[in-house]
N, C-alpha and C positions, 0 to 999 in steps of 0.2 A: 504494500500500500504506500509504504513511502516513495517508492519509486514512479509511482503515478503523480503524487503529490510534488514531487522535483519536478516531473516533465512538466506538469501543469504549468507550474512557476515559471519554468526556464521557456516551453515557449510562449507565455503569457509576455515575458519580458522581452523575447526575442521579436514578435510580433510588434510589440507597441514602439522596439526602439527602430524598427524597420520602417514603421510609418511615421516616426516623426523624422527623423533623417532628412528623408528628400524633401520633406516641408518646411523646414527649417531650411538647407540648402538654397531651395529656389525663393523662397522668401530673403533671404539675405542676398543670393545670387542678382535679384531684382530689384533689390532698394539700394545695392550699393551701385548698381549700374542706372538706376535713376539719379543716385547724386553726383553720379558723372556728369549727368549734360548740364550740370549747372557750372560746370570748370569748362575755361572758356578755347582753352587747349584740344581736350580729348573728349566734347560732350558731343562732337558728332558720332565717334565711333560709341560712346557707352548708349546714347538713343539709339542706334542701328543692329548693335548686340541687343539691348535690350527689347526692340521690335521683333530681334530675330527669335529670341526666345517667347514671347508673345505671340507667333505665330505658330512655334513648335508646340505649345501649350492646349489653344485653340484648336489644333488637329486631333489632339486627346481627348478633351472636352466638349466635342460635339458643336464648340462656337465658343465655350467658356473660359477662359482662364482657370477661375478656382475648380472647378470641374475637372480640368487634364492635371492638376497638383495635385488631387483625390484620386483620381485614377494611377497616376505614378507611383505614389504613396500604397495606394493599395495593392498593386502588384508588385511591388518591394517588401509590404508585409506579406503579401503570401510566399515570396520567393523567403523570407528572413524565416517562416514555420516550416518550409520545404526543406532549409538550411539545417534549421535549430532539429527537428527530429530526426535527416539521415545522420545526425553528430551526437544524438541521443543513445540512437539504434548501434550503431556504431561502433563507439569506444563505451563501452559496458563499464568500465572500472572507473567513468567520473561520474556513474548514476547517484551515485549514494554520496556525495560529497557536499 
């Protein structure tokens, strides 16, 4: 039973740290590339990067931004429980730890 009770945990935690991740990432990936175009040097290319990723986003999300960073997000937590259980199943001697 404790072995169930680990897995649970572990991919409980592996899951939630897979979805915050990429949301986090492109959240900051986004607002540091928006406070680029206000430097009067390199705010052509940070609006251009940051259209560019606005449009890769949009292609996820059916037309939405926050929608494609849900949808990345959620296929990194499922890929992060895909992960955390072949590493479960796997090495048997960190179950009980």
């Amino acid at each position: 039973m404790k072995s169930v009770s680990s897995f649970a945990h572990s991919l409980l935690l592996a899951v939630a740290a897979s979805f915050v991740a990429p949301l986090l990432l492109l959240a900051i990936a986004c607002s540091g590339l928006q406070l680029w175009t206000y430097l009067p040097w390199i705010g052509g290319l940070g609006a251009s990067i940051n259209q560019g990723i606005a449009v890769f986003l949009t292609i996820f999300g059916n037309g939405s931004m926050v929608q494609g960073m849900l949808t990345i997000s959620m296929v990194c937590a499922i890929v992060g429980a895909l992960f955390d259980t072949y590493a479960f199943y796997h090495f048997p001697s960190h179950r009980n730890q």
